[in-house]
PAROKOL-742642 format. One record per residue: residue in one letter; x, y, z of N, C-alpha, C in turn. Coordinates in steps of 0.1 Angstrom, whole numbers, plus 5000, padded with zeros to 4 digits. Layout:
# PAROKOL-742642
aXYZXYZXYZ;...
This chain:
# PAROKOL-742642
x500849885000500050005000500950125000;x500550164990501650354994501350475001;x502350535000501850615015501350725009;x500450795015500050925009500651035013;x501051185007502151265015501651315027;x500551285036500251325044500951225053;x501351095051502151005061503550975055;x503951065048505651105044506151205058;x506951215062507851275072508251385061;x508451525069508151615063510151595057;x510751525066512651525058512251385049;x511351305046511351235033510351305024;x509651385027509451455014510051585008;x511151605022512351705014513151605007;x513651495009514551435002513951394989;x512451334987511651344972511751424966;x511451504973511351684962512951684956;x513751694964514951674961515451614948;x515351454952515351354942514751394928;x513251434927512451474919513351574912;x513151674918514151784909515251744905;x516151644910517251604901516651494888;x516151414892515951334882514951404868;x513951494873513651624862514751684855;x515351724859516451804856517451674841;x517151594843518151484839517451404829;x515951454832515051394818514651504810;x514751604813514651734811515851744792;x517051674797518651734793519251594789;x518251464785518651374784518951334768;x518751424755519551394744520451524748;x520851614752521851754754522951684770;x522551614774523151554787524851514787;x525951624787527451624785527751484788;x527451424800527751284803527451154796;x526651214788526151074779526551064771;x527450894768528050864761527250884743;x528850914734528050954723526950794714;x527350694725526550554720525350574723;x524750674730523650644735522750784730;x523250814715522550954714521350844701;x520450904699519250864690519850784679;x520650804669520950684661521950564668;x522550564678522750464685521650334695;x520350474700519450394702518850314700;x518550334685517750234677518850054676;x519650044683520449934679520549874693;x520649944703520649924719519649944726;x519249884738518149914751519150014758;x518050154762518750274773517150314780;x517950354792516950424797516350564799;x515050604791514650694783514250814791;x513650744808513250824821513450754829;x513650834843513350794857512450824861;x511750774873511250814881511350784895;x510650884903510650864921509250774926;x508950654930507950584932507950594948;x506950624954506750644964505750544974;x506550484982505550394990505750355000;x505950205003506050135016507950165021;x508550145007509950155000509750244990;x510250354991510750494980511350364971;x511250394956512250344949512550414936;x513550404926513750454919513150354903;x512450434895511450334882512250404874;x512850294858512850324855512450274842;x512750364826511250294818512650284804;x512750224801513450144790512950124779;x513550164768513450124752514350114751;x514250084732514650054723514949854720;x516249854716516849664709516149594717;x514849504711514249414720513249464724;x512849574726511449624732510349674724;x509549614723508349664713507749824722;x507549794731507049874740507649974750;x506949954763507950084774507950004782;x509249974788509449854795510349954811;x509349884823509649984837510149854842;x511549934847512249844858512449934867;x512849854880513649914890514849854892;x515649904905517449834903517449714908;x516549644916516749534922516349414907;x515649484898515849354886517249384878;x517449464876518749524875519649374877;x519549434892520649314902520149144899;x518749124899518349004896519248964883;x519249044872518949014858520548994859;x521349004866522849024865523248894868;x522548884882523148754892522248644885;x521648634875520948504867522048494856;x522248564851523448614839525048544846;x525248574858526548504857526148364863;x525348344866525148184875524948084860;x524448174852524048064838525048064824;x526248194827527448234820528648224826;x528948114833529548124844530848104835;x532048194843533148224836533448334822;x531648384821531948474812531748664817;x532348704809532448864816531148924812;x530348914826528849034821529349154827;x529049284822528949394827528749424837;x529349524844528949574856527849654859;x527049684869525749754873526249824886;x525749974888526350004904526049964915;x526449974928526349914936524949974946;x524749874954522949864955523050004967;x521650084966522250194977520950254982;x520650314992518950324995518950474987;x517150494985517150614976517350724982;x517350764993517350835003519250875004;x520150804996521450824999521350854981;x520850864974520950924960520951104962;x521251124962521251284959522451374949;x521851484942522751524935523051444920;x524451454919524951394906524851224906;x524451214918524651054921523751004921;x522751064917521451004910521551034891;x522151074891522851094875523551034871;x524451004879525850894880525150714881;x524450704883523550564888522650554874;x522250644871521450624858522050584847;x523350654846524450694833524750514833;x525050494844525350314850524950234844;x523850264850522550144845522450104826;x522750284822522650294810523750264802;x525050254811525950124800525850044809;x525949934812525049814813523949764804;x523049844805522349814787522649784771;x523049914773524549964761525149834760;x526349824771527249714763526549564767;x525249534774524649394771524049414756;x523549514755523249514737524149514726;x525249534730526549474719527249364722;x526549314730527149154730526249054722;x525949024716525448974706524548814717;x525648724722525048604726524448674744;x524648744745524148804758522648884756;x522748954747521649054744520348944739;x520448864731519948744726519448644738;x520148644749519748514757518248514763;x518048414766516648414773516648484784;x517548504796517248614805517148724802;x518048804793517248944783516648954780;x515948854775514548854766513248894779;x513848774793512648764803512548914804;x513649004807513749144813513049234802;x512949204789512649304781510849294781;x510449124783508849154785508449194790;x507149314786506349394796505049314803;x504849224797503649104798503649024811;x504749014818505148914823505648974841;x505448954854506248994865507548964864;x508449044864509949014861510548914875;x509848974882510848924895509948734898;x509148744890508248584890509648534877;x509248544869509748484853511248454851;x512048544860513248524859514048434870;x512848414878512948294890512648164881;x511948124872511448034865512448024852;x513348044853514648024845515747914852;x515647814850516547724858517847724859;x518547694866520247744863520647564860;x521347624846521947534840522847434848;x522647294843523747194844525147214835;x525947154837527347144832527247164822;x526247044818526046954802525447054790;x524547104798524047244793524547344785;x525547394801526247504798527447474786;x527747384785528747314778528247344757;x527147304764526447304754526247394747;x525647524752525447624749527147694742;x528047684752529347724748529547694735;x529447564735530147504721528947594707;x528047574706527247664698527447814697;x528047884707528048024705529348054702;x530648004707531948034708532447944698;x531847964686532547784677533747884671;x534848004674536248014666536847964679;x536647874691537247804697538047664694;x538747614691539247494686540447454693;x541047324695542147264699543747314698;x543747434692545047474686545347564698;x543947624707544547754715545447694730;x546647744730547647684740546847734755;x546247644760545647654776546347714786;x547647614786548947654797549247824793;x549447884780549847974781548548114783;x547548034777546148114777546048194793;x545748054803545948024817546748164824;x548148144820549248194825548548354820;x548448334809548148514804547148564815;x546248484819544648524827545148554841;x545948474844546548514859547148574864;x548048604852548848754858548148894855;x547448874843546248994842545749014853;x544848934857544248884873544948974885;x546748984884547148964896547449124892;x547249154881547549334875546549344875;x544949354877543949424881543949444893;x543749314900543649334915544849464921;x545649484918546649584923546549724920;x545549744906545249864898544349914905;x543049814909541549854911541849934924;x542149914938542750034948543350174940;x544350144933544850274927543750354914;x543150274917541550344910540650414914;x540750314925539650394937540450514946;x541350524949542050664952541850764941;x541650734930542150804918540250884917;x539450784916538550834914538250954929;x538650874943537550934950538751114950;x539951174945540551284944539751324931;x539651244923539151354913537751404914;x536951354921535651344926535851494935;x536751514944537351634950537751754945;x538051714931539151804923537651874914;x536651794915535551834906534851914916;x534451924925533751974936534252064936;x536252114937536352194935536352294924;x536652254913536252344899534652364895;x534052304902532452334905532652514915;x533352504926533052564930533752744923;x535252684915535752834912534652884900;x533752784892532652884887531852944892;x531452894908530652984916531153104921;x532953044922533853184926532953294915;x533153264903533053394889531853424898;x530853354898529453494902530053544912;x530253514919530353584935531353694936;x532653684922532953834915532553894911;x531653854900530653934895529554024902;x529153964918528054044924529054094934;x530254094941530654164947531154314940;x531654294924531954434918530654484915;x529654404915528054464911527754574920;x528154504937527954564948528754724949;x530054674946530954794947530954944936;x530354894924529854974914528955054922;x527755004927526455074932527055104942;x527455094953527555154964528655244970;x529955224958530855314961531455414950;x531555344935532055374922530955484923;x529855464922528855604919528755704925;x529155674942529455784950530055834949;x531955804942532955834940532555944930;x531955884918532355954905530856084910;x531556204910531056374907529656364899;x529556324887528656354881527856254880;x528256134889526456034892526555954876;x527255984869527455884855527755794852;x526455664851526355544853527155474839;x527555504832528255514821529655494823;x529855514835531355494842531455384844;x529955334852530055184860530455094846;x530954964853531554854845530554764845;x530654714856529254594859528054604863;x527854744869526454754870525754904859;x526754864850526154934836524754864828;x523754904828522854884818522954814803;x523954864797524554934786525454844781;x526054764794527154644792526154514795;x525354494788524554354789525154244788;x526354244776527254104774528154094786;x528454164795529054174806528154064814;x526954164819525854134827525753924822;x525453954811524553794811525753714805;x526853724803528253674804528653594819;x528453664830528553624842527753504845;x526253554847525353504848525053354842;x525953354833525553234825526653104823;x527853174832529253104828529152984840;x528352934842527752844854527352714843;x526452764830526052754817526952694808;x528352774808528952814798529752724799;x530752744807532152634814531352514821;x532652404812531952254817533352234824;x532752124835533852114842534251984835;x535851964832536351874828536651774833;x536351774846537151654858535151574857;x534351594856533351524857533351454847;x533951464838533951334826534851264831;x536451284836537451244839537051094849;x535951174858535351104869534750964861;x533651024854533450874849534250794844;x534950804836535950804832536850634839;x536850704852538050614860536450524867;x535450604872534550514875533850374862;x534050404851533850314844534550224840;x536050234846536850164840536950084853;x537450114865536850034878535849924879;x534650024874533349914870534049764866;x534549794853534949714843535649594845;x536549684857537849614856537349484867;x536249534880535449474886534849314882;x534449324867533849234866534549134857;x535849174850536549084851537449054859;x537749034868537849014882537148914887;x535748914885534848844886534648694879;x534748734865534548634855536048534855;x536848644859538348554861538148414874;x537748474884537648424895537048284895;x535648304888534648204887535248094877;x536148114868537148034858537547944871;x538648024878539847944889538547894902;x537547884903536347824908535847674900;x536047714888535747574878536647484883;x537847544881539547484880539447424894;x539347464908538847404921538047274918;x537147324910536147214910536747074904;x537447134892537947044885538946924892;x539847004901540446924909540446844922;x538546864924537946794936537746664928;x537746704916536546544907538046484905;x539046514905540246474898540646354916;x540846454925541246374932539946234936;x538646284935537846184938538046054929;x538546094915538645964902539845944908;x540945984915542145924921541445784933;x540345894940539945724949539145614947;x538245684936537445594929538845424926;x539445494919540645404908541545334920;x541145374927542545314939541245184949;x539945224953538845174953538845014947;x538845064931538744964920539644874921;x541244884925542244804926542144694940;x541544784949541644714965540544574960;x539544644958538044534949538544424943;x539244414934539944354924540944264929;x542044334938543544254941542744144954;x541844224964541044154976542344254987;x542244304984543544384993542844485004;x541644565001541344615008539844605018;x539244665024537644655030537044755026;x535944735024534744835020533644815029;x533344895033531844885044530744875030;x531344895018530044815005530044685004;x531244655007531644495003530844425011;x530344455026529244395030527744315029;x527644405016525944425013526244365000;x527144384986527244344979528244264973;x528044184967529144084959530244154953;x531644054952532344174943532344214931;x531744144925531044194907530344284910;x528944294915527944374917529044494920;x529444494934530344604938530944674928;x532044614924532644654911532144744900;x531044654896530244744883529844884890;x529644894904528845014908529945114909;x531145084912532245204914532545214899;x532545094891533145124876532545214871;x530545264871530345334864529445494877;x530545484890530545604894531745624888;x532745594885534045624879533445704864;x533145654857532445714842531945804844;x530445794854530045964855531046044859;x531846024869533046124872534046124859;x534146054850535146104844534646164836;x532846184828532146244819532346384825;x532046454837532046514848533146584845;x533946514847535846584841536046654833;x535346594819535646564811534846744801;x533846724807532646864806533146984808;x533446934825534247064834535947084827;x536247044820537447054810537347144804;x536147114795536047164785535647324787;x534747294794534147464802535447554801;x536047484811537447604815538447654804;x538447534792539047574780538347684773;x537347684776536747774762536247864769;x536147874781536048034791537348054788;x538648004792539748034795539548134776;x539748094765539748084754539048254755;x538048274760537048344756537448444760;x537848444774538648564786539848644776;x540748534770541848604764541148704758;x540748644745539948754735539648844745;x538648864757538548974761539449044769;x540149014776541649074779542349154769;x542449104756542749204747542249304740;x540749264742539549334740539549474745;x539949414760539949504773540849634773;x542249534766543649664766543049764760;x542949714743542749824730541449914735;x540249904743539349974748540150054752;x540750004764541150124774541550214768;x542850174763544050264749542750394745;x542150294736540750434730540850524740;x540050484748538950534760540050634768;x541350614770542350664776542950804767;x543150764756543050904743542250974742;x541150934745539450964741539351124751;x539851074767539651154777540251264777;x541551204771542751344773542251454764;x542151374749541351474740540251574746;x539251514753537951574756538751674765;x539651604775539651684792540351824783;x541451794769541951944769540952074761;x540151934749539052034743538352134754;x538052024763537052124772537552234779;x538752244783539952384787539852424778;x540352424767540252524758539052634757;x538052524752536552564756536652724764;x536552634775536652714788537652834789;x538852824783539752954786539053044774;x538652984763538153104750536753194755;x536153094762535053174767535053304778;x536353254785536753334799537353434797;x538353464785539053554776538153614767;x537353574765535953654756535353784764;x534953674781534153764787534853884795;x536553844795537253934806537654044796;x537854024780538254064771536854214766;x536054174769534954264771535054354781;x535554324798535454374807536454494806;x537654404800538854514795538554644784;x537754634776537454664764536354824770;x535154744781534254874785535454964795;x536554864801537154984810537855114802;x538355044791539255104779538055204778;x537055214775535855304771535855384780;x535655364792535255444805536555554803;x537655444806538855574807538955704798;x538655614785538655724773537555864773;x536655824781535555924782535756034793;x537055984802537556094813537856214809;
């Protein structure tokens, strides 16, 4: 049952209004929106699922809705983040060893405020993005469950069974067929683990990296607030002291609180407008690549989880086989050997021995062709970054530049009416 605002607490319907106004503000500015990747402008859409709106849902639990088009969606498809999270943790339990995308981390709505309900969106929205350029991902039946609007998501995606071995094996071999016998495992292996042991060391120096630049943004947020707050303190000093000063009351003198100097006036006013701060791309930037690095980390891990496994069934067919000899020579006791004959006996370990070696044999293969698949993305991974690493510098200096031409425009004016004023002495 939802609550009506008359049983909201008057600091949870300041924090709604709040929310509301940001997430307005963000649907408002959502093809003009500086942060959004250029994949996700209108001819990108039409090839990908993004999310088109937010909203603030109000109830038992505030939560955040949001409503989804495009790749896959005939219609308007409303999630919130906890399918999000469902739709992720079905995705690795049924792709196990393969790298799904990252989603952010779970957080109450009441701790969203500001950019960080912007930053959470942007999230969500690659997560979509790049499950829509995965071709065998975007395609699977748990995408599909999330994209029907027909259906209770949080019912339908419980009624997806998590694959057996035989299955998954299965499925592998059909989607990953440039996999074959020629790719060196031992060396594949070796490549995955030392990557592995160079993320893990990177992701800390990531997270330092982001939470200074995150600082460094807050601050260049605030020296554009410096500019107004120069702008109204000479506004102030114009009117209150410049006009007193000057003899003949001749507003024509003033600089900033001239009439007459409008490009001045709405030059200030608007440089809040005008200058983008460049550390807020930078921010995503390092927060995306974190994300990233996150989840292969993940997909690595669940590989050397196979590889565990692999080596429980290995030592088990060690006792199976040692079992089979004691059976056979009369050398050993079995608390089975009680109940059954030694033939009987025999046949029953001979063909627990088979299933465990079919078992082996499965779980082999798995690890080969994750292991296989990881590479490719590991290199996947470098050449991205490389881009994505060029990409930034380019933007971070375009956008200085930006910013100094604009600032030299407006101070270049300021210089320009003083040059005036003087000349009229």
């Amino acid at each position: 049952m939802e609550k009506t605002n008359e049983n909201i607490t008057e600091k949870e319907q300041e924090n709604n209004n709040e929310n509301k106004n940001e997430l307005n503000k963000e649907n408002t500015n959502e093809n003009n929106n500086e942060n959004q990747k250029e994949s996700n402008k209108e001819n990108e859409e039409k090839e990908c699922m993004y999310i088109s709106k937010s909203e603030l849902i109000q109830g038992i639990a505030n939560h955040l809705q949001y409503i989804i088009k495009g790749k896959g969606i005939s219609d308007v498809v409303k999630r919130r983040y906890n399918d999000f999270h469902q739709l992720r943790s079905k995705l690795i339990l049924n792709w196990p060893g393969i790298y799904i995308p990252n989603i952010p981390s779970k957080k109450k709505v009441s701790e969203l405020k500001g950019k960080k309900i912007l930053l959470r969106i942007r999230a969500l929205n690659t997560f979509l993005y790049n499950i829509s350029k995965i071709n065998y991902l975007s395609e699977s039946e748990e995408i599909k469950c999330f994209q029907n609007l027909n259906e209770d998501f949080n019912k339908a995606i419980e009624k997806i069974p998590k694959l057996n071995e035989v299955q998954i094996l299965e499925k592998y071999k059909k989607i990953f067929t440039d996999y074959n016998d020629n790719f060196d495992f031992i060396k594949g292996k070796e490549n995955i683990n030392s990557f592995n042991l160079f993320l893990n060391k990177i992701k800390n120096n990531l997270n330092s990296m982001k939470i200074r630049i995150d600082e460094i943004s807050e601050k260049r947020n605030e020296d554009i607030i410096n500019y107004l707050s120069l702008n109204n303190l000479f506004l102030v000093y114009d009117k209150n002291c410049i006009l007193k000063y000057i003899d003949d009351k001749n507003e024509e003198k003033l600089i900033f609180n001239n009439n007459k100097n409008e490009k001045i006036k709405n030059g200030f006013e608007k440089l809040n407008e005008l200058l983008k701060n460049p550390f807020d791309k930078v921010f995503i930037w390092i927060y995306d690549e974190k994300k990233d690095i996150e989840a292969i980390i993940e997909a690595i891990n669940i590989i050397n989880n196979l590889e565990l496994n692999y080596n429980k069934l290995k030592q088990k067919n060690d006792t199976i086989e040692n079992d089979i000899r004691k059976i056979e020579t009369g050398s050993g006791f079995s608390i089975k050997g009680l109940f059954k004959k030694k033939d009987e006996l025999l046949n029953d370990i001979k063909q627990e021995k088979e299933k465990n070696d079919n078992n082996l044999k499965t779980l082999n293969e798995i690890i080969k062709i994750t292991s296989f698949v990881m590479n490719n993305k590991i290199n996947e991974f470098k050449n991205q970054k490389i881009k994505n690493y060029f990409e930034i510098v380019k933007v971070f200096a375009q956008n200085q530049i930006e910013n100094n031409n604009k600032l030299n425009e407006l101070f270049n004016e300021v210089k320009n009416i003083l040059i005036e004023v003087k000349r009229k002495d």
